[in-house]
Every structure is written in C-alpha cells, then in structure tokens.
C-alpha positions as CSV (number, residue, x, y, z in Angstrom):
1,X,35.6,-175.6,39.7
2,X,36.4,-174.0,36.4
3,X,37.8,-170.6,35.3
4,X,37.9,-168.9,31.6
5,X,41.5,-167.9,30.1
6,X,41.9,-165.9,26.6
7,X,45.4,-165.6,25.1
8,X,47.1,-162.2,25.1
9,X,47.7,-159.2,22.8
10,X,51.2,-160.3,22.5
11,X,50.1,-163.7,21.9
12,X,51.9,-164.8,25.0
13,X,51.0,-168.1,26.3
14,X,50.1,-166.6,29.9
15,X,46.5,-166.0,30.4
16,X,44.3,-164.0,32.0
17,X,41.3,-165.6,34.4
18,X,38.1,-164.5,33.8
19,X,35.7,-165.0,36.7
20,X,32.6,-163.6,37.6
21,X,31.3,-163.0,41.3
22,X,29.4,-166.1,42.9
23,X,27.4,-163.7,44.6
24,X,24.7,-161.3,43.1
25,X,23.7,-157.7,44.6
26,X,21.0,-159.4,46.7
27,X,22.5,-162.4,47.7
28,X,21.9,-162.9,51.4
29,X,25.8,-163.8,51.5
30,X,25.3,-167.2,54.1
31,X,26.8,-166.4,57.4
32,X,28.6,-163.2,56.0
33,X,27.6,-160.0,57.1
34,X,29.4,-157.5,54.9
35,X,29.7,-158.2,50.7
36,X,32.1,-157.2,48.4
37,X,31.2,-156.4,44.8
38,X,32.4,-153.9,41.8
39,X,36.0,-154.7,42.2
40,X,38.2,-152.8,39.4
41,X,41.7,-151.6,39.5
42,X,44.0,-149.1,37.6
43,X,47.7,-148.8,37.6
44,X,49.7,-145.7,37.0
45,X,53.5,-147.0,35.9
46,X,55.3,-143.7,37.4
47,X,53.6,-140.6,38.8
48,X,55.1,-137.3,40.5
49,X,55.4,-138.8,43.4
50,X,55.4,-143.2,43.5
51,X,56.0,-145.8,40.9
52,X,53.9,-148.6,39.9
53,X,51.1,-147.1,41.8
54,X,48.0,-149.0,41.8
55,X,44.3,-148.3,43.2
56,X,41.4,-150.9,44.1
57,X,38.6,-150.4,44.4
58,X,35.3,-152.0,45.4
59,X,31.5,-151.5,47.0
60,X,31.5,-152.5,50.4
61,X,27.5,-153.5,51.8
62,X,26.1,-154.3,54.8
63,X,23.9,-157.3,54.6
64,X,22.4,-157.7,58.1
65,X,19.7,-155.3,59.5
66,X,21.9,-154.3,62.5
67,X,24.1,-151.7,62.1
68,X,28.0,-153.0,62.3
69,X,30.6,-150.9,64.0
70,X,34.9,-150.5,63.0
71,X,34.8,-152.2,59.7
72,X,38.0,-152.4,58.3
73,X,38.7,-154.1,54.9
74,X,42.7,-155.2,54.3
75,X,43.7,-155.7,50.6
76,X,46.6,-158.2,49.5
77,X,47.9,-158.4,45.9
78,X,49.2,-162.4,45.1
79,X,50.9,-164.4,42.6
80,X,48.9,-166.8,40.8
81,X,50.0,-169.5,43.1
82,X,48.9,-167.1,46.0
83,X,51.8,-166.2,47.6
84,X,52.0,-162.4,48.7
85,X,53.3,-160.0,45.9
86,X,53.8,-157.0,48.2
87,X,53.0,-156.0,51.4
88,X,48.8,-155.7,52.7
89,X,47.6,-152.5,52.7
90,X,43.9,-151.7,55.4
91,X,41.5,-149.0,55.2
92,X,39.6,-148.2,58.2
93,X,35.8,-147.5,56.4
94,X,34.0,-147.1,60.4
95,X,30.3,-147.9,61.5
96,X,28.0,-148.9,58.5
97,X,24.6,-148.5,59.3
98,X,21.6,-151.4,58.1
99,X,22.1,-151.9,54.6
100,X,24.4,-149.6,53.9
101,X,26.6,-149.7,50.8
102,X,30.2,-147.4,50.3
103,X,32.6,-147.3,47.7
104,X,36.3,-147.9,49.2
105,X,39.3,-147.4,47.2
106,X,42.8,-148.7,48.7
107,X,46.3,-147.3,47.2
108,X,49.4,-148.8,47.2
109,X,52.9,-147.8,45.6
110,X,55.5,-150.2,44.3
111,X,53.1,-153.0,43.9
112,X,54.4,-155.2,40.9
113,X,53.0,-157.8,38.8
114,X,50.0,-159.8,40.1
115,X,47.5,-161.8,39.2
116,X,45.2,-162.6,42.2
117,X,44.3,-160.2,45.4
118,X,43.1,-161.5,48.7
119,X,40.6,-159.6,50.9
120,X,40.1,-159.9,55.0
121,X,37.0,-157.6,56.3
122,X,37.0,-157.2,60.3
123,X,34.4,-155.7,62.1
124,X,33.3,-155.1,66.2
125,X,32.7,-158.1,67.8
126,X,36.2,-160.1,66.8
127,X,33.9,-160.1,63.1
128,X,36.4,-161.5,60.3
129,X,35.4,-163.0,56.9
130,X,37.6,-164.1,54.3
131,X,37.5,-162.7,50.5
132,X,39.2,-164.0,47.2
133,X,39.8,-164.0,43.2
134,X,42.4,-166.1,41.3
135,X,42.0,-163.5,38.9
136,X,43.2,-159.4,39.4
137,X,40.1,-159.1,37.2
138,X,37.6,-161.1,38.6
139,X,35.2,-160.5,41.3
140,X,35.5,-161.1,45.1
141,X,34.0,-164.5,46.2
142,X,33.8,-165.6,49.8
143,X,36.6,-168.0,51.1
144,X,35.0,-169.3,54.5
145,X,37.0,-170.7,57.3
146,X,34.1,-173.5,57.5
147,X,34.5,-176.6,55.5
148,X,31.4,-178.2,53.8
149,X,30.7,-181.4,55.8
150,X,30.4,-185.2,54.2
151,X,32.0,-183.6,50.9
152,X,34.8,-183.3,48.8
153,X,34.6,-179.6,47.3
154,X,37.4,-177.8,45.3
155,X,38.2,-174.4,44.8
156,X,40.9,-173.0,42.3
157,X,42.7,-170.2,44.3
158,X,45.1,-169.9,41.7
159,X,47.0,-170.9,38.4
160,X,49.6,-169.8,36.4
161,X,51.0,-171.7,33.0
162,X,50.8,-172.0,29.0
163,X,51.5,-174.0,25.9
164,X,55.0,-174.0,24.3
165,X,55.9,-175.3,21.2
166,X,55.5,-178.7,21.5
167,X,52.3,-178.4,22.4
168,X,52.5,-178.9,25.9
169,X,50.7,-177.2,28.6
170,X,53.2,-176.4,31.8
171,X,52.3,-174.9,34.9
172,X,50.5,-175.0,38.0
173,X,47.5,-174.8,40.0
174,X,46.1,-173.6,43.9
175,X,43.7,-175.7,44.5
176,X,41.8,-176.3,47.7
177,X,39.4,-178.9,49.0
178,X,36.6,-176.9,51.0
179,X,35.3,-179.8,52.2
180,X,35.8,-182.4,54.8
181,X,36.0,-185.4,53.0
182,X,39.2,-186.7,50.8
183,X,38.6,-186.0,47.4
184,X,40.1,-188.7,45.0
185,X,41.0,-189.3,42.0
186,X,41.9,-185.5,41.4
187,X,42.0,-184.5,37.7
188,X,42.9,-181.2,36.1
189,X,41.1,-180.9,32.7
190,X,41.6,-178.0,29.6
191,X,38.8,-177.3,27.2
192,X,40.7,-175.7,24.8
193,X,38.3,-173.4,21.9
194,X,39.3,-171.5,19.1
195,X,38.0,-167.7,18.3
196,X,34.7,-168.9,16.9
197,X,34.1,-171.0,20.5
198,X,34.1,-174.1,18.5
199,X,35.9,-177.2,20.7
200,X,39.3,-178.0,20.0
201,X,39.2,-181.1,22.2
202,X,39.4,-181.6,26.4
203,X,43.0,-182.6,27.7
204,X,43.3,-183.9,31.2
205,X,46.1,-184.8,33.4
206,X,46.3,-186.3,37.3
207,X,47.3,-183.2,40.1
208,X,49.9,-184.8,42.1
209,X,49.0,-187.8,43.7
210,X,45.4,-187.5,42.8
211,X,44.5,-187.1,46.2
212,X,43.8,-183.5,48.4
213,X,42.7,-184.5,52.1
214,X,39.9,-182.3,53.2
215,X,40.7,-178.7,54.5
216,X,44.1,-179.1,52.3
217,X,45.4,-176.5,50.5
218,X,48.1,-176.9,47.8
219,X,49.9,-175.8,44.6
220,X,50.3,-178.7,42.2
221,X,52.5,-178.9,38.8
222,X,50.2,-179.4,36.3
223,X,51.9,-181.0,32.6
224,X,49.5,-182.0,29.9
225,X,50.7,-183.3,26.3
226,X,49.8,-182.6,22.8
227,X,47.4,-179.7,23.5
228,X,46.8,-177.3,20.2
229,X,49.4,-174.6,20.5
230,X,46.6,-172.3,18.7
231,X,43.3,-171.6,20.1
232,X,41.3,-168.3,21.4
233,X,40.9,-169.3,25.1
234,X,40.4,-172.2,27.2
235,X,38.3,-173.9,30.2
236,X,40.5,-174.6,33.0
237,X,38.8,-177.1,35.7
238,X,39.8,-178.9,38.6
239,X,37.2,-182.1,39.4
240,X,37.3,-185.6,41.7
241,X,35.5,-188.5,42.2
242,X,31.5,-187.9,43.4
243,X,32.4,-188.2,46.9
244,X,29.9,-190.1,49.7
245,X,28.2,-187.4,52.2
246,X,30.1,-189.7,55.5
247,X,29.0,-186.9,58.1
248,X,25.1,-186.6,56.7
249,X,24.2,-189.5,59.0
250,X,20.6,-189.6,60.9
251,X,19.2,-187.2,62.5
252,X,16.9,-189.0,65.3
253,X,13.8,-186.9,64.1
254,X,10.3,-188.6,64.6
255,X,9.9,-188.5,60.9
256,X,10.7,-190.6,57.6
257,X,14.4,-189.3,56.7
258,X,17.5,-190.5,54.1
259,X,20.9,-190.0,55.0
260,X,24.4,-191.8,54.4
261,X,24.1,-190.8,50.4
262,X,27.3,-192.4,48.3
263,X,27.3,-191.2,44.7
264,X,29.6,-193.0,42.3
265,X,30.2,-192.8,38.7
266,X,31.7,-195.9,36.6
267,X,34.3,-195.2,34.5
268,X,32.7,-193.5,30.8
269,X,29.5,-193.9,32.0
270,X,27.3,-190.8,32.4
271,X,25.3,-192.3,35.2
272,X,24.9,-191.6,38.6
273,X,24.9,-194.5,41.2
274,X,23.6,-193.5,44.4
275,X,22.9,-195.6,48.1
276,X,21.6,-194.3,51.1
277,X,19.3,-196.0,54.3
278,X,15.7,-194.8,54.7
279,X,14.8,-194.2,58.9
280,X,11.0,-194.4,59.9
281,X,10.8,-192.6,62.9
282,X,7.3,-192.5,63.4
283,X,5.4,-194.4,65.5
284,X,3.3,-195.4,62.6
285,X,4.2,-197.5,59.2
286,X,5.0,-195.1,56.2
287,X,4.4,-195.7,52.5
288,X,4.9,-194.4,49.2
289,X,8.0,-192.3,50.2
290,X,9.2,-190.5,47.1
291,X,12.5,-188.8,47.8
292,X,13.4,-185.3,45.7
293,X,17.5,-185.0,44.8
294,X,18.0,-181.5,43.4
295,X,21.8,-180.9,41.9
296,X,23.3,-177.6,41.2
297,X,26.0,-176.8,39.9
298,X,27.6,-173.0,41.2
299,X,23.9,-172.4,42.5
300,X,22.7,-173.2,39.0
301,X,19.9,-175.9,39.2
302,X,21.3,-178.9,36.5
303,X,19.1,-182.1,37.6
304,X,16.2,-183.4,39.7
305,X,15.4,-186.7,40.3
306,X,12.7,-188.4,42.1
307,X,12.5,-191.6,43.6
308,X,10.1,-193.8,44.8
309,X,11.0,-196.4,47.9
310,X,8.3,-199.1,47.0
311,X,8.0,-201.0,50.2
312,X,6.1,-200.0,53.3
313,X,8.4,-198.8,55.7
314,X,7.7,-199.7,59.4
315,X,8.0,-197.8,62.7
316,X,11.6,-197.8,63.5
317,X,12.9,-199.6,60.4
318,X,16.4,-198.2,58.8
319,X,16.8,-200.0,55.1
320,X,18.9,-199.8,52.3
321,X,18.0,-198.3,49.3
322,X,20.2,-197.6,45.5
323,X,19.2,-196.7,42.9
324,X,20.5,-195.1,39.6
325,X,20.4,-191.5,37.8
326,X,20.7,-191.4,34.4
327,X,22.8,-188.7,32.0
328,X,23.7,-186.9,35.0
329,X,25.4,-183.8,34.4
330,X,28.2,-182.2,36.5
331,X,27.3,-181.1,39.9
332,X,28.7,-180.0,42.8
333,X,25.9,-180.1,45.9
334,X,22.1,-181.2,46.1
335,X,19.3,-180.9,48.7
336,X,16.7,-183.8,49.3
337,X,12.9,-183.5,49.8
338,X,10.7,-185.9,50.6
339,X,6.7,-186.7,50.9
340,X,5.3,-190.0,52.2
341,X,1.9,-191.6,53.6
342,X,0.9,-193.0,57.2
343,X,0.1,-196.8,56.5
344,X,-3.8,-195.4,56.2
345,X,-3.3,-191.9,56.2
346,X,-1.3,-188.5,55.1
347,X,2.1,-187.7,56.7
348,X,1.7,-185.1,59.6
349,X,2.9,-181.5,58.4
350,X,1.8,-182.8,55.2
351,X,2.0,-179.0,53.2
352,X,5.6,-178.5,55.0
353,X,7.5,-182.0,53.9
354,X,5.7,-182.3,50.2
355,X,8.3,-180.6,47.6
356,X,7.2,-181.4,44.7
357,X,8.9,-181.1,41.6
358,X,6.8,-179.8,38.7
359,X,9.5,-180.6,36.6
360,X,10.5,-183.9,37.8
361,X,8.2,-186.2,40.7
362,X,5.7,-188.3,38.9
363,X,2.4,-188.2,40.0
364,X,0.9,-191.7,39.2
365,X,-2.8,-192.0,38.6
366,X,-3.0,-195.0,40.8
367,X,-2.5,-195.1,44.5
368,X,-0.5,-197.7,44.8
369,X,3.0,-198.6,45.6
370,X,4.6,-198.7,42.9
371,X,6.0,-202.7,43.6
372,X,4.8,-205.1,41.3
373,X,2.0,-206.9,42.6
374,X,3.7,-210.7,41.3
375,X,0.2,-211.0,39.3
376,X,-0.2,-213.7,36.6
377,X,0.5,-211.3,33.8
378,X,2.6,-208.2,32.4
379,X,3.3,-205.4,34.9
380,X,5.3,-202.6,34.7
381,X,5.8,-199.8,37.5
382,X,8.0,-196.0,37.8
383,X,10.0,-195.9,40.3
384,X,11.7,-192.5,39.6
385,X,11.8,-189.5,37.5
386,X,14.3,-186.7,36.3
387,X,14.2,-183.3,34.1
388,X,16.9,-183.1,31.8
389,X,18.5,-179.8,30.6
390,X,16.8,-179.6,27.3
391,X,12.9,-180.1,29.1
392,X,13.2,-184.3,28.2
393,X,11.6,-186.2,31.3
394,X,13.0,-189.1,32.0
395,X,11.1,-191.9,33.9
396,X,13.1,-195.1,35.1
397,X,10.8,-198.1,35.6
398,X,10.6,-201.7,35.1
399,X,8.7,-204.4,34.0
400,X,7.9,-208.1,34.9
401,X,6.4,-210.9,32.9
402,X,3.9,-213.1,35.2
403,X,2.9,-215.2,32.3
404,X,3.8,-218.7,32.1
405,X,4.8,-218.2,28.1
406,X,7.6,-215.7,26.5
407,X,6.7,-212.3,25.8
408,X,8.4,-209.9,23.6
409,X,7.4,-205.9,21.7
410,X,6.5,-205.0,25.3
411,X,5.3,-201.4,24.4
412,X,5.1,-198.5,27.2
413,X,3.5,-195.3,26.4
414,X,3.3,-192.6,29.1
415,X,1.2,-189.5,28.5
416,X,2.0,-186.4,30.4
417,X,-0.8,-184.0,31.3
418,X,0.6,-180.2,30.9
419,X,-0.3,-176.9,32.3
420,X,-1.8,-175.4,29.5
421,X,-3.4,-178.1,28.3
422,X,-3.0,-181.3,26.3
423,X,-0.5,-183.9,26.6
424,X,2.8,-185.0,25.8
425,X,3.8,-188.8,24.9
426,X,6.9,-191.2,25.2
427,X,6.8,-194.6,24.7
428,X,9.6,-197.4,24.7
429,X,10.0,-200.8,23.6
430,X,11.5,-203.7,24.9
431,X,11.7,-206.1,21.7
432,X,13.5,-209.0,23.6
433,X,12.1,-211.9,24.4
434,X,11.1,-211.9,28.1
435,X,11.3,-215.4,30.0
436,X,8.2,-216.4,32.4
437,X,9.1,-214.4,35.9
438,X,12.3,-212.0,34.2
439,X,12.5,-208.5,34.7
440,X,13.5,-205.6,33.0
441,X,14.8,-202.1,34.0
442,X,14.2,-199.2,31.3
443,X,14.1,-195.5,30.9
444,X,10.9,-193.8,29.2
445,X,11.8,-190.5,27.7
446,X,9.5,-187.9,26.7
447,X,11.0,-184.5,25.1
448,X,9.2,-181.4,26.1
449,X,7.3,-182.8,29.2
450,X,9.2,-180.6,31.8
451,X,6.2,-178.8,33.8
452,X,3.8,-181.7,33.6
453,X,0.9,-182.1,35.9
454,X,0.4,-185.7,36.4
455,X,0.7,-188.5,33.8
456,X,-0.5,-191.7,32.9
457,X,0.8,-195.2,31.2
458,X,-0.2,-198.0,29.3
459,X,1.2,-200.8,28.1
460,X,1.3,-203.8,25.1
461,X,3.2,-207.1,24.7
462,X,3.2,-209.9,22.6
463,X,3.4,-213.8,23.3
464,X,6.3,-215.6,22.0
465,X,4.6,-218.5,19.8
C-alpha cells in the first residue's frame, strides 16, 4: 500500500495524501451494492449563521439491477490516525431505483481540522458497507468487513508526520492487515523526489514489532533517519514479507488443481520463490500441466508466469512442486490457470480450463514433456515462461550434458513467432565447462517478444578437448 504526499505552501513539513479511487465509474464494486465517487469538499471559516462550516459532497450509485430501498449514507470527519474529529453527521437519500446515480451533499458546522473522513451506507435489508480515504482529498475506497483469506494484505488508513531539521522523519501510521494471515517483517518505506520527480533515495524503517496479526488494526510511530530535509513530495508505503496462501488448500474437485502456494523472497534478491502440491483428481493420468500465475498489483496486471510440471501426474497423486520467478516486481494478489492432457488424450472442458497467456505460456513445437529424456547427448528443455513490464519474455529452462566428455559454449537460441508476422530471437550462452551428467538452470531473454504465437529453439555446444 502506498500514498503520494507534496509539501505545503507554507513549506510546512505536514503533507497532504493524494489518493485516487480504487474503483472506476463501472466497476462492478465486489459484493457492494451502492458506490461512492466524486467526493470534494469546501469549508466556509465563519458564515451568518455557523463557524467552520464545511460541505461534502459525493455521487451516490446503485450498482445492482434491483432497486434498493432507505439508503442512508453517514459521513465522519478523522484525524490522520483515524480517530473521530467531530461528531457523524447521516442523510437519509430514500429508494434508488436500478442503476441509479444522485448527488448528496452533507453539512456540518464546527467541524475543525481533518485529514481523513469515513463513510457507512445502510440500506433495507440490515444492508451496511464500509467507506474510507486517509486523505480529506482523496476518493472513497471500500473498507470491507471481510478479510482476504491465506493472505497478509495492508491497508494505510491513515498517517500523519514530517522531516525536521535533522533530517529525520517523525510520525505515524494506521495501518491495517486485511487479511487473515500474519504479516511479517513489516516495513514502512519513503521514496522521497524532488520537484523535477527525480529520486532522492528510499528510507525504510521497522513499524513496531514488525509484526500485524491478521484482521489487526493499529497506529504505529514511525522514526526514520537522515532523510533529505528538501524534496517536492514523497512515496509513503507500508509492505511485509510475501506471505504463504495457508487457507487456499484443495478443493476435492475431480480435476488437476494447485493449492498451498508459499511465496518467499531472499534477502536483495529480486526473485520470487514459490511451492505448492499439484492434486490429480481424475480418474485418468494427466500430463503436460502448465500452470498460469498472474500478479497484479492495485488491479494493475505487473507479471505472468507459466509453468510447466514435467512429470505425468497419476489418478489421485498430490506432489510437490517449486519453482522460481525471476525480477518479480511488487505485487499484492494473483489468480492461477491451468491447462493439461489425459495420459492419451485432451483434458475434459478443454476450451473452459486453457487460459493461455499470449504474453507469457510457451507453446513448444514438440509434444513432449518437457523432462529431459537422460539421452546420450546435449538436451535442454523450458519449463516456464514470464512477460516482463517492458515486453522482454523471459523463458527459464535448463540443460543436461549426456555425453561421456566435457562440453562448454552451449548456445540456445529461441525464436518467437509473432502476430504480425516474423520472428523475434534470444539466445544465451553457458560458457562453462559442463561435466558428463551436470545440469544447468538458465533464463533466455528475448526483448520485444510479448504477444508471441508459439516459438521454437535450437541449440550448439562444444566438446572440451
């Protein structure tokens, strides 16, 4: 979770949170029935009648195709650290028909300084859904009661703090853990940037005990050292540990599924280490499984990866599998996707379980496994694929020497078959001298293949004389 901050007029060292809504005009809102949108505010310090009189205002929809009866919204102005700044004030807005939208304006008096509001929408039915921004300027984004299962998810409710003049950053930060799994290792980390965006350098510090149990909700201190005590604005973030998915387990279906997924990162490494188990619940064996990991980060798509399980899988067997994804960006959920073959034949509901990836699965001219077939020569196989942000795919294979002599200047070349026509290369080269039965993991990058159709490799090596 990250939120913008740009210094003051006054060149105070508070800051003001920029955020923009997570939902767009047509979002389908999850389980929410009613969205919020447009929010703005004005503030009159002293009219004829009330002092530090403020109005809010925001568009009000109805998302469902039913019409929805006593909606009510309730506004409440906070503190940065969420605690209530004056008393709530509710607006009865009545029976909103199908996809009806209304403008609703709320007005208080005496309301002083905040810097967050908090929004509760009830409706016929005992209806109630949660609204929020850690920011009086930013958009309303849904704060469900539900916590995201088998994850460790957090949410900045609110912050308030600055850099003195030593250079230090004091303050604090609201920060909740959405889902049901401890998140560890906690870290608060400030991207500070001067006016012309360039970076001035990320600072980081440990929130409290570096631990937030899931569902927990609390304001930490946060105190970081020798940040620049001039910049424009900065990136505020609150991140943990990749955390395993312990509630995704199996789901009994009579079909080929993963579950139990464990991501971890080692320390300044920009790879992503993943386990899981692979169930066969058919009745028949099931081969040439590739699975489909698609991260996103705040909805955004950032990373897909495919991989390839390159032993036959029979009826009722649950294995292990890990494997490794390379330069993997931040992310904060993914969905899975798999296709597979009967031992002889296509996967039932073939159309419905394939998910390809045009950007990603490899799609290997031969039908085989990919395993290496322990012949008396050179192999090399793919056993997954990624997209990278700037169109680079990114095969991971490896290679064995069957030869009963060294080998060495083992070339790969992989040639990627695009849409429009014509091909794209990579190639890499292991120059190290390869001992009779070694392998070797590598990655094959090829810039500019994202979209490809299929590909093909080939491959070159020298005896060691």
């Amino acid at each position: 979770m990250s939120s913008y901050l740009r210094q003051s007029r006054l060149g105070l060292l508070a800051a003001i949170l920029v955020l923009t809504s997570t939902l767009s005009a047509d979002d389908d809102g999850g389980d929410y029935k009613i969205q919020l949108s447009d929010w703005s505010y004005s503030r009159a310090r002293k009219t004829v009648t009330a002092i530090n009189h403020v109005v809010g205002v925001f568009n009000v929809k109805n998302l469902t195709k039913d019409d929805i009866k006593d909606v009510s919204v309730t506004l409440c102005y906070t503190t940065s650290t969420g605690e209530k700044a004056v008393e709530p004030v509710t607006k009865k807005v009545g029976d909103m028909k199908a996809g009806e939208s209304r403008k609703v304006e709320l007005m208080e008096d005496m309301v002083p300084a905040f810097e967050a509001y908090e929004v509760t929408v009830t409706y016929a039915g005992n209806g109630k859904e949660a609204w929020y921004s850690s920011s009086d300027m930013g958009q309303p984004q849904q704060k469900s009661s539900a916590l995201d299962k088998g994850v460790a998810n957090l949410i900045i409710l609110g912050r308030e703090g600055g850099v003195d003049r030593a250079g230090q950053f004091n303050g604090s930060v609201r920060v909740k853990n959405q889902g049901t799994v401890e998140a560890k290792n906690v870290k608060c980390v400030i991207n500070f940037t001067d006016d012309k965006k360039k970076n001035l350098g990320d600072f980081t510090c440990v929130l409290g005990t570096g631990k937030l149990a899931g569902g927990a909700e609390q304001n930490i201190p946060v105190h970081i050292p020798n940040c620049p005590r001039t910049y424009s604005g900065y990136l505020l973030k609150v991140v943990c540990d990749d955390t395993p998915a312990e509630a995704a387990d199996f789901t009994g279906v009579a079909d080929v599924e993963f579950a139990r997924f464990a991501f971890k990162r080692e320390p300044k490494s920009p790879d992503l280490k993943v386990t899981a188990r692979v169930r066969n619940g058919l009745s028949d064996a099931a081969c040439n499984i590739v699975l489909k990991l698609s991260f996103t980060n705040g909805k955004k798509p950032v990373k897909t990866f495919a991989f390839t399980y390159s032993d036959t899988l029979l009826p009722g067997e649950d294995e292990p599998v890990a494997f490794t994804i390379p330069a993997m960006p931040v992310y904060d959920g993914f969905e899975q996707a798999l296709t597979y073959e009967k031992h002889g034949g296509a996967a039932p509901d073939a159309a419905k379980n394939t998910a390809v990836d045009k950007e990603a699965a490899p799609t290997q001219t031969s039908s085989d496994v990919p395993r290496f077939k322990q012949l008396p020569d050179v192999e090399v196989i793919f056993t997954g694929a990624s997209t990278d942000p700037d169109k680079t795919v990114v095969l991971v294979g490896a290679m064995r020497n069957g030869k009963d002599v060294p080998v060495k200047n083992v070339v790969i070349t992989a040639a990627f078959s695009m849409p429009t026509g014509g091909s794209v290369h990579g190639d890499k080269t292991l120059s190290d001298v390869i001992q009779p039965g070694e392998q070797r993991n590598f990655i094959l990058k090829a810039p500019n293949a994202a979209g490809f159709k299929d590909y093909t490799f080939r491959f070159t090596s020298e005896p060691v004389k």
